[in-house]
C-alpha positions in Angstrom: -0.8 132.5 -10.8 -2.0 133.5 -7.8 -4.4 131.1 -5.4 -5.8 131.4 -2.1 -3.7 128.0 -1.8 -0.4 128.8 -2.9 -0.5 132.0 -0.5 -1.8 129.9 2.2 1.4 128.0 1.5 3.8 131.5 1.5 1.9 132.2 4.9 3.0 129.0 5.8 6.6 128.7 4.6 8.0 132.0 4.5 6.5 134.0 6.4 5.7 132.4 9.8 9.7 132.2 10.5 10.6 135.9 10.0 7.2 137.0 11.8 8.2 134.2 14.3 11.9 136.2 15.0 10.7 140.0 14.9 7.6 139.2 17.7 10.6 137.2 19.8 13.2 140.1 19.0 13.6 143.7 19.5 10.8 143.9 22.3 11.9 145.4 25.5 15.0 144.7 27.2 13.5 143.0 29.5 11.8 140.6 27.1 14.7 139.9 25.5 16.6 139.0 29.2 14.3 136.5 30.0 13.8 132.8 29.7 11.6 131.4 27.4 10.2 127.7 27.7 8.2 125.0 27.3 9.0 123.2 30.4 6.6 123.7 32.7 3.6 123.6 30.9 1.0 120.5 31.6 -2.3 120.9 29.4 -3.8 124.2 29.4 -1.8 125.3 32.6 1.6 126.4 33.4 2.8 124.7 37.0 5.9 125.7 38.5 7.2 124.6 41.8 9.2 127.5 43.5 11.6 126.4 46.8 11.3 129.3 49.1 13.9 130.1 51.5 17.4 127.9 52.1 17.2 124.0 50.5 19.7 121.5 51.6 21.5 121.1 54.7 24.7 121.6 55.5 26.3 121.7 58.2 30.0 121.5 59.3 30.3 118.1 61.8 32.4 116.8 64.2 34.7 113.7 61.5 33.2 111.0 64.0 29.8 112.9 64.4 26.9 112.5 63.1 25.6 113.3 59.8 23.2 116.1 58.9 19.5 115.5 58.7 18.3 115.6 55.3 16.5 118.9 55.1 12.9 119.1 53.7 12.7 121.9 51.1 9.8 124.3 51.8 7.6 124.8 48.2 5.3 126.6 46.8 3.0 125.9 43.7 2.0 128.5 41.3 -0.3 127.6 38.9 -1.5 129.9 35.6 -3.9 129.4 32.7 -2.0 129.8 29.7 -2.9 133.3 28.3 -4.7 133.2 24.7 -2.9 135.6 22.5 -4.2 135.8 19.2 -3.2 138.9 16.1 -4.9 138.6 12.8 -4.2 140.0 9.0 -7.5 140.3 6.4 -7.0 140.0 2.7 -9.9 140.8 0.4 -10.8 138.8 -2.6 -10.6 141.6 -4.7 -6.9 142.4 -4.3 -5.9 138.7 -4.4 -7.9 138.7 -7.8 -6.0 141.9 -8.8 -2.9 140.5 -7.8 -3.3 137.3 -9.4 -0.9 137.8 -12.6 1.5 139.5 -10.3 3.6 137.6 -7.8 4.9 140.9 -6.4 1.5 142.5 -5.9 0.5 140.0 -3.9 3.9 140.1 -1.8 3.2 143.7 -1.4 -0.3 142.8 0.1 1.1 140.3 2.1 3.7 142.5 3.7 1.6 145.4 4.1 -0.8 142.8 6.5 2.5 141.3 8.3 4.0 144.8 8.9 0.7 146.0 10.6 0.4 142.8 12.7 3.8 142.4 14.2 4.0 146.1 14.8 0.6 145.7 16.9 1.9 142.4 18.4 4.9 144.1 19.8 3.3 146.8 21.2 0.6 145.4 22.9 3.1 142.2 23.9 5.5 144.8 25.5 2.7 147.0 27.3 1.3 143.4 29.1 4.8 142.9 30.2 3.6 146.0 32.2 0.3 144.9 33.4 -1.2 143.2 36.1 -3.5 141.1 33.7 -6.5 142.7 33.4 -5.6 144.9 30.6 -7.3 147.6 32.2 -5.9 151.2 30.3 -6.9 153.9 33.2 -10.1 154.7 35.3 -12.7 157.0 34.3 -13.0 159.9 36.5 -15.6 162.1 34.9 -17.8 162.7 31.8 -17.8 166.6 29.7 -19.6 165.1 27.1 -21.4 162.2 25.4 -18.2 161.1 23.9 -15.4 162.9 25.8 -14.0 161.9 29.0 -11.7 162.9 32.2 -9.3 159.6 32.9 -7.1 159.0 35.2 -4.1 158.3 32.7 -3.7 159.4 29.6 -1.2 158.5 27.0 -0.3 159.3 23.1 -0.3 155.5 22.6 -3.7 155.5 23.5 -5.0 157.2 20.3 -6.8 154.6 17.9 -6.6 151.8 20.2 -10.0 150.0 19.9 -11.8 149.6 23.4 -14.3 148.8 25.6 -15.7 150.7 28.8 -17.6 148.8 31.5 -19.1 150.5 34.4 -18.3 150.8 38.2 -19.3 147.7 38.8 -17.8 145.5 35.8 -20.5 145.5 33.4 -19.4 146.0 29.8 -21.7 149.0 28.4 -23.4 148.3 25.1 -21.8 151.3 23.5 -18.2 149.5 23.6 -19.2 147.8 20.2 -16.9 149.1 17.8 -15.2 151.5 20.2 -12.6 153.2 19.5 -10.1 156.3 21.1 -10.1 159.2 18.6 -7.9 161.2 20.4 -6.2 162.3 23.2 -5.7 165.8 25.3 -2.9 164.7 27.7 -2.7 168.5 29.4 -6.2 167.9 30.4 -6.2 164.6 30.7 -8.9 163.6 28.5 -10.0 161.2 26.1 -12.2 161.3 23.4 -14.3 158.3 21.8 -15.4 157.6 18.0 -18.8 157.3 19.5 -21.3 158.5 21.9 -21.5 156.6 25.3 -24.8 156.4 26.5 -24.5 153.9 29.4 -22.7 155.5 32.9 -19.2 154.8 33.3 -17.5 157.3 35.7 -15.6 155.2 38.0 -15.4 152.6 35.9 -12.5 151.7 33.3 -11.6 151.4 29.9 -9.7 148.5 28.5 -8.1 146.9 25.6 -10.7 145.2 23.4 -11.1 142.0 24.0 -9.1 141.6 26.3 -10.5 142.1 30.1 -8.9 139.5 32.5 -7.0 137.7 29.7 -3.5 139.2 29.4 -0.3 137.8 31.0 0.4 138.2 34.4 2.9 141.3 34.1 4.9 143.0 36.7 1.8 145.2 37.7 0.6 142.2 39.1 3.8 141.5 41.0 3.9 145.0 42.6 0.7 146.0 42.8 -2.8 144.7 44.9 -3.0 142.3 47.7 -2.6 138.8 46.1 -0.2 137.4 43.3 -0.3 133.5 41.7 -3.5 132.9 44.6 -1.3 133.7 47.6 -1.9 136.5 49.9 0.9 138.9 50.0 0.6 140.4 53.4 0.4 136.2 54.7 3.1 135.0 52.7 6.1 137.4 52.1 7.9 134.9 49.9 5.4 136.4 46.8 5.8 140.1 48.2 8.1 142.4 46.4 10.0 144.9 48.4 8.7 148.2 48.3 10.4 151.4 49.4 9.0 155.0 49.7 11.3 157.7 48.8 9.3 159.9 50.4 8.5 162.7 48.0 12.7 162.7 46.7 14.9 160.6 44.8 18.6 160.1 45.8 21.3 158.4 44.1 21.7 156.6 47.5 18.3 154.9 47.4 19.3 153.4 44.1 22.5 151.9 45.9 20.4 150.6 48.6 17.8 149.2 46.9 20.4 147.3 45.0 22.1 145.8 48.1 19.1 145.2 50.0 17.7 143.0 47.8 21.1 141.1 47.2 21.7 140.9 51.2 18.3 140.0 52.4 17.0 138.0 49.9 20.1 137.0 47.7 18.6 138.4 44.7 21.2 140.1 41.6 19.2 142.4 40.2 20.7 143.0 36.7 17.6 145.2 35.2 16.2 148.3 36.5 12.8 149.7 34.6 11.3 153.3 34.6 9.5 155.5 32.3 11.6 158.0 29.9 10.6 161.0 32.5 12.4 158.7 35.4 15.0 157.6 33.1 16.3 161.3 32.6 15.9 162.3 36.1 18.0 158.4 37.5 20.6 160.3 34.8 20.8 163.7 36.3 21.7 162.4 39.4 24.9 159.7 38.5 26.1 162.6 36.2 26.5 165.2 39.0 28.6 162.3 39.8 30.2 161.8 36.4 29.0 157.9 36.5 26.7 158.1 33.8 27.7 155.4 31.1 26.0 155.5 27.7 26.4 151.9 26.1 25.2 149.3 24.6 24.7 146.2 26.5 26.0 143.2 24.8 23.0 140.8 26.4 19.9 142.7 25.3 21.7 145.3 22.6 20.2 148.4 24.1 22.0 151.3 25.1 21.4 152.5 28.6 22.7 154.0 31.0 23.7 152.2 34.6 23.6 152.5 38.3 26.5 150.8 40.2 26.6 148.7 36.5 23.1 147.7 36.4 21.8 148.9 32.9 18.8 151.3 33.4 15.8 151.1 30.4 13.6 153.7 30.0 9.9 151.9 28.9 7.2 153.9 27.2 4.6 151.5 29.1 6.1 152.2 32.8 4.5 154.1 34.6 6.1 157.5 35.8 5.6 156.9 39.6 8.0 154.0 40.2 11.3 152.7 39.7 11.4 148.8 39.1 14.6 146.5 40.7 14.6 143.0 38.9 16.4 139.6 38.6 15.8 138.6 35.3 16.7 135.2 36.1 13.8 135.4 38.4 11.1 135.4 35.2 10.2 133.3 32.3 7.5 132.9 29.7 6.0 129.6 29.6 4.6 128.9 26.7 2.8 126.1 24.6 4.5 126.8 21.5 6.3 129.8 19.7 4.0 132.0 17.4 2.0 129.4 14.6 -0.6 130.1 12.1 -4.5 129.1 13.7 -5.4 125.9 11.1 -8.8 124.7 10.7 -8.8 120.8 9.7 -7.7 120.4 6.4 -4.3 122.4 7.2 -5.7 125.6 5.7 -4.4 129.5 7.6 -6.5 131.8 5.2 -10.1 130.9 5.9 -13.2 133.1 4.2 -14.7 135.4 6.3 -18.3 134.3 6.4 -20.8 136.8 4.7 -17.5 138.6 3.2 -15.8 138.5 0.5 -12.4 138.6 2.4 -9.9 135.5 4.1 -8.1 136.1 7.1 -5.5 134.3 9.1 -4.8 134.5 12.5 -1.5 134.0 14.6 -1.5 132.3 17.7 0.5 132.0 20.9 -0.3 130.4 24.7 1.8 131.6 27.2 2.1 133.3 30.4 4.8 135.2 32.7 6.0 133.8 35.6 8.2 135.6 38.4 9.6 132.5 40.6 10.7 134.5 43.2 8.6 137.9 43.9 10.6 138.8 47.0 13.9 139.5 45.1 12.3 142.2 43.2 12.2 145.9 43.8 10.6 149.4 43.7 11.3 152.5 44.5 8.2 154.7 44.8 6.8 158.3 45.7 9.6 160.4 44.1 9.5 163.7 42.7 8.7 164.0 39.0 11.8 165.0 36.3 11.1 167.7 34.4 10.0 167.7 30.9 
């Protein structure tokens, strides 16, 4: 038979491992590339001690000379708050009852919640690997009606994504409760709300619910604004990613140059480079007027791709169009204080009542935030003309 207990026990031990390998699997390349650790995590905060510029000294002597002086290595710390990453799956009382003289029923419930979890997990894991933390979707540019809006990026994804819209100056408007996008007109560059929004919000944003100023510290961060990790980029270039314009066309050669820049000037192997589809298809047109377009599958991340003097290129639904990203994988890791686990309450129990309801729900758990250790060995190329659709 059954019990809220014994599928708080299937929660437990069958399902957390396979959810546990499809939200670590199968991401991005990218994801998948990078290092994934405990190590550097003390309490609630992730601490990592960087070494900028040459350590050591050496130096070749005289045989009778003297020795070299020990050489003080030059750090920096970068401390994080651990990112709260939650995803949650609701049963009601009503199909566990229903499915309580059928243990397949009930794995049929159960699998229907855990598909529509871990597919939302990925997805919104993947697009923070893209963000700059503030899980901010696109600004607000104008208003046609109570509940349809001109933004300044719109995307398909973006279509019954749950929301909320603050104002030019940060404050949440009331009408975010229960917010979600209907639908999406990416010629005009529209979105439309389930709702009416009554409060003013031109110039202000729309972002993932919930989630304002909480996400991990993607490569948005890295690239774009003024600061990264507390350190002013324009003061310090050790956290300053080098930036090229292309100025208004891409080249093969700036591909090839941005590659040995980065390994000549700041000994950095880039073995990833990141665009959207629409850049992916125009990096292709070029290396094939060349006939150096290679269609694989890369062993280390098992995506195909294509490459650019053999550096795999990955096309990334949440990249955006107007730059091409240069990275050293090696560079990166998510710090973390544990792999995905089930949210207990005391008494060791995952599916809790909902109060006032007659449903349980459990909720998944993860701490963690992305670190770059050295944002000077990555790259982007930028202002390039658009491929064609």
């Amino acid at each position: 038979m059954i019990t809220v207990q014994n599928a708080d026990a299937a929660l437990k031990d069958y399902y957390l491992d396979a959810v546990t390998a499809q939200l670590n699997e199968g991401i991005s390349p990218f994801f998948t590339a990078i290092e994934k650790n405990t190590n550097d995590v003390y309490g609630k905060d992730v601490k990592v001690a960087v070494v900028k510029g040459f350590a050591g000294n050496m130096c070749a002597c005289a045989e009778d000379g003297e020795l070299p002086d020990p050489y003080k290595n030059r750090y920096a710390g970068i401390t994080l708050p651990l990112k709260n990453l939650y995803g949650t799956i609701e049963v009601s009382d009503k199909a566990l009852r229903a499915s309580r003289d059928s243990s397949g029923a009930f794995v049929n419930i159960l699998n229907a919640e855990m598909e529509g979890l871990i597919s939302s997990a990925r997805q919104n894991f993947r697009r923070m690997l893209f963000g700059d933390g503030s899980g901010k979707l696109c600004t607000v540019k104008s208003k046609t009606t109570a509940n349809e809006f001109a933004v300044s990026e719109v995307k398909d994804w973006f279509a019954g994504l749950r929301v909320d819209v603050y104002d030019s100056v940060g404050t949440k408007a009331a009408s975010s409760e229960g917010l979600y996008i209907e639908k999406v007109d990416k010629a005009a560059g529209k979105v439309y709300f389930n709702k009416n929004i009554t409060e003013s919000i031109v110039n202000g944003g729309i972002y993932v619910h919930g989630s304002k100023d909480g996400e991990l510290t993607g490569l948005g961060a890295i690239f774009d604004g003024a600061t990264l990790y507390g350190y002013n980029k324009s003061d310090d270039a050790y956290f300053a990613p080098y930036k090229c314009d292309c100025g208004g066309k891409l080249t093969e050669t700036q591909l090839s140059d941005m590659l040995d820049y980065l390994e000549e000037h700041f000994n950095s192997k880039v073995d990833v480079i990141l665009c959207s589809y629409k850049t992916r298809r125009k990096i292709a047109a070029l290396v094939d007027a060349n006939r150096r377009v290679v269609n694989s599958i890369d062993a280390r991340t098992g995506y195909g791709s294509v490459t650019v003097n053999d550096v795999p290129v990955y096309a990334d639904k949440f990249c955006p169009d107007d730059r091409i990203l240069f990275l050293n994988t090696a560079d990166f890791s998510l710090n973390q204080l544990c792999d995905w686990e089930w949210l207990e309450d005391e008494d060791g129990k995952i599916l809790k009542q909902v109060p006032g309801k007659a449903s349980y729900t459990a909720t998944l758990v993860k701490y963690a935030e992305l670190v770059c250790k050295k944002p000077c060995g990555q790259g982007m190329l930028y202002n390039f003309e658009a491929a064609s659709e």
